[in-house]
C-alpha positions as CSV (number, residue, x, y, z in Angstrom):
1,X,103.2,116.7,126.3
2,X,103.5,114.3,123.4
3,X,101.0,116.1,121.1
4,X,102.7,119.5,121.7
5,X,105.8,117.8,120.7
6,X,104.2,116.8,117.8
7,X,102.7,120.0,117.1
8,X,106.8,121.4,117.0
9,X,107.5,118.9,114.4
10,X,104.4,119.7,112.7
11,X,105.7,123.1,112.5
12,X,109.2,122.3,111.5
13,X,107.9,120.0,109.0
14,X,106.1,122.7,107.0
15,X,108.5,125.7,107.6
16,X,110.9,123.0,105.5
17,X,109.0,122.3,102.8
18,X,108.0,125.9,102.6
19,X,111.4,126.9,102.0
20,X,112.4,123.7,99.6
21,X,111.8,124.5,96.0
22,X,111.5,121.2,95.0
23,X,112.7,120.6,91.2
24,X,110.1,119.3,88.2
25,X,109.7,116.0,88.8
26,X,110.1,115.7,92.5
27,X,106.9,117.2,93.3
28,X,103.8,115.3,94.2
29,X,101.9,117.1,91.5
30,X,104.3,115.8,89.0
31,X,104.0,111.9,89.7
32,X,102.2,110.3,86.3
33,X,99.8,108.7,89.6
34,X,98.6,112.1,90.3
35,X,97.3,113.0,87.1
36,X,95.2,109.9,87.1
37,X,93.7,109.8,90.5
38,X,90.4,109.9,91.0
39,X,88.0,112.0,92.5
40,X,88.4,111.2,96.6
41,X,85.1,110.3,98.4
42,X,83.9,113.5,100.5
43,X,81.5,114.0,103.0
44,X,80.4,115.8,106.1
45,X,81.2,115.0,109.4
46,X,77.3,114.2,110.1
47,X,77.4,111.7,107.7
48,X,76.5,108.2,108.8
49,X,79.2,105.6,109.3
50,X,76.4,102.9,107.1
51,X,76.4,105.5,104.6
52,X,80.5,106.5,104.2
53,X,80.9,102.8,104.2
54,X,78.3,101.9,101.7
55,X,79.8,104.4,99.0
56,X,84.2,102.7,99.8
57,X,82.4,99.4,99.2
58,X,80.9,100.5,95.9
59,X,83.8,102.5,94.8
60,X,86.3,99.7,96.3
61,X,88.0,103.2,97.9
62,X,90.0,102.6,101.8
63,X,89.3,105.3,103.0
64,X,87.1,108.5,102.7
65,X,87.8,112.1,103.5
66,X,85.9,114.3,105.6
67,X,85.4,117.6,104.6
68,X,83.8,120.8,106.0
69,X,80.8,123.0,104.2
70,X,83.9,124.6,102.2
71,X,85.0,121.6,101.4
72,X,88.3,121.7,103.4
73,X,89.5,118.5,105.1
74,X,89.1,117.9,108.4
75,X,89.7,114.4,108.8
76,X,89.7,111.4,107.6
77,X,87.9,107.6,108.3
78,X,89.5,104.9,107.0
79,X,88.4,100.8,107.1
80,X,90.7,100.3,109.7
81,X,88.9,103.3,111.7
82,X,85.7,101.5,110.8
83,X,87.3,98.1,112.5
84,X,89.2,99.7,115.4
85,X,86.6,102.6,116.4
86,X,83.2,101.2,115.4
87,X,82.9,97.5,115.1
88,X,85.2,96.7,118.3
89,X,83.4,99.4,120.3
90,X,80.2,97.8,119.2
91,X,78.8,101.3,117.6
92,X,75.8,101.4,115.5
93,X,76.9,102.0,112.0
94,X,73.7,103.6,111.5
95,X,73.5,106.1,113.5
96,X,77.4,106.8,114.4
97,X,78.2,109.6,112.5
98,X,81.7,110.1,111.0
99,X,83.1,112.6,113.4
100,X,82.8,109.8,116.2
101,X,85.7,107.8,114.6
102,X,87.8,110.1,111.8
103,X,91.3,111.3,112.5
104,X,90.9,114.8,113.3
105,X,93.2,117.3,111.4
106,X,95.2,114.8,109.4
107,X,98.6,115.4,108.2
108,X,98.0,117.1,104.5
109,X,100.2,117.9,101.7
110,X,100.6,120.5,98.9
111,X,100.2,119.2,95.4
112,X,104.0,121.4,95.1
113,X,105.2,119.9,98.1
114,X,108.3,117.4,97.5
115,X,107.4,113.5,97.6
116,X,110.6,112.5,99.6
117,X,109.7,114.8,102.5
118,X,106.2,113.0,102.8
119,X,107.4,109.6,102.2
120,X,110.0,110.0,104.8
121,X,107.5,111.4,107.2
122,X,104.4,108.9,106.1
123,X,107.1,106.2,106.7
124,X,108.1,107.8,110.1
125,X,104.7,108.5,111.2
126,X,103.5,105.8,110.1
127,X,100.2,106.8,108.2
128,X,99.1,105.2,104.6
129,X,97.0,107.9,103.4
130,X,97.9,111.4,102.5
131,X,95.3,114.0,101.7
132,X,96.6,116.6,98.7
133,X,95.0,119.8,99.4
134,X,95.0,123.4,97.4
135,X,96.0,126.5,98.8
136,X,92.5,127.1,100.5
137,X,92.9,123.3,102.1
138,X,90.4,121.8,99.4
139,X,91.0,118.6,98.8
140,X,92.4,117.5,95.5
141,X,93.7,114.0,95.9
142,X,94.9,111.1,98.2
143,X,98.1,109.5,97.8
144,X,98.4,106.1,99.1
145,X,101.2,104.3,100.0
146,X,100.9,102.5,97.0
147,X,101.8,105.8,95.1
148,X,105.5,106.2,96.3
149,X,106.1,102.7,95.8
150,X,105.7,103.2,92.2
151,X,108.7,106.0,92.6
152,X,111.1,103.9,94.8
153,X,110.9,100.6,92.9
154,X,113.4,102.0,90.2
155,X,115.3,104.0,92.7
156,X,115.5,100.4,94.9
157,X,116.6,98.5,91.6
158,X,119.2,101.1,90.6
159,X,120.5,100.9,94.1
160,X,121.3,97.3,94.0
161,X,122.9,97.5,91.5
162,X,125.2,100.1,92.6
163,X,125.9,97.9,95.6
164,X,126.8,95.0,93.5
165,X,129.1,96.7,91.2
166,X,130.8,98.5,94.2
167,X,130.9,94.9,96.1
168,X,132.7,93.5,92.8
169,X,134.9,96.4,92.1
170,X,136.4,97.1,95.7
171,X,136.9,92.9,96.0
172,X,138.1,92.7,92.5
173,X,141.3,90.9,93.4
174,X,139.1,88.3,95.5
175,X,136.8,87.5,92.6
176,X,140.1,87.1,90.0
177,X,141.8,84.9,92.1
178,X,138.4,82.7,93.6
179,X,137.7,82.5,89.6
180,X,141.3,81.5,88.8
181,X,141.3,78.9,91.3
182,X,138.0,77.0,90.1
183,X,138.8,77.4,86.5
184,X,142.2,75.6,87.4
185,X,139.9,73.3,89.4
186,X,138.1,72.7,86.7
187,X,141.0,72.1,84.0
188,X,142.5,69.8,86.3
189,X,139.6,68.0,87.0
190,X,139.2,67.4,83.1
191,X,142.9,66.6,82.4
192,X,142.9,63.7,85.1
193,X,139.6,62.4,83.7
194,X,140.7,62.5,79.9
195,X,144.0,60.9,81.0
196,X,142.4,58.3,83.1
């Protein structure tokens, strides 16, 4: 029951952002992060576990993407996957190939598709890595978490500050009379000392 509930919101998900135009900016494609990604580590589901793991060490990459022979994802093996799946279980990295521990059918995005839908819905479904795929489901880029913090900080910044100038300007009369009170404090406070 719960993946066929899933499966509607899947759906729902994607008929949304189908109909969303999203403006310049908004979409994935046009993050300055995108542009400068680098080339996600592929391979086939047959691959060895030893070997997908060798290459994110030397690359210093989290995760790697599984792809089929027409190099469309389907899944995905990240080192927590190697902790969680492999290591715990007590696999052989060896000879344990990929498809044993990936995340089948990951949730993947359009490079067009608008980065507030996704980080609402990798923040709901609470998943760090998000395969950008072409129209063909080829696999252009991964956007990490990381990515879409770059786009809230200034968003989380210009907030806060909207909040304190609203918190000043609807207690206005609070501040001017808690301010007139200790700069009388003050002025008496220096009168009875230069008098004493």
């Amino acid at each position: 029951m719960p993946s066929r509930i899933k499966s509607i919101e899947l759906e729902e998900d994607q008929k949304r952002m189908k109909k969303a135009n999203p403006r310049p900016g908004n979409r994935l494609m046009d993050r300055p992060e995108y542009a400068s990604k680098l080339t996600p580590l592929t391979f086939t589901e047959s691959t060895t576990v030893l070997d997908a793991a060798a290459a994110m060490t030397k690359k210093n990459y989290g995760s790697v993407i599984v792809v089929d022979d027409d190099n469309r994802v389907i899944g995905v093996v990240t080192e927590r996957d190697v902790m969680n799946k492999l290591v715990v279980s007590g696999l052989d990295a060896e000879t344990t190939a990929l498809s044993a521990i990936m995340t089948e059918n990951p949730r993947t995005a359009k490079e067009t598709d608008d980065l507030i839908d996704w980080l609402r819905i990798m923040s709901n479904e609470r998943f760090r890595r998000l395969p950008v795929v072409d129209d063909q489901g080829r696999i252009k880029a991964v956007f990490t978490q990381g990515d879409f913090v770059s786009y809230t900080w200034p968003d989380l910044l210009y907030q806060m500050r909207s909040i304190a100038t609203a918190t000043i300007t609807k207690n206005f009369g609070v501040f001017l009379i808690a301010g007139g009170i200790a700069l009388y404090t003050v002025i008496v406070l220096l009168a009875v000392g230069f008098f004493t």
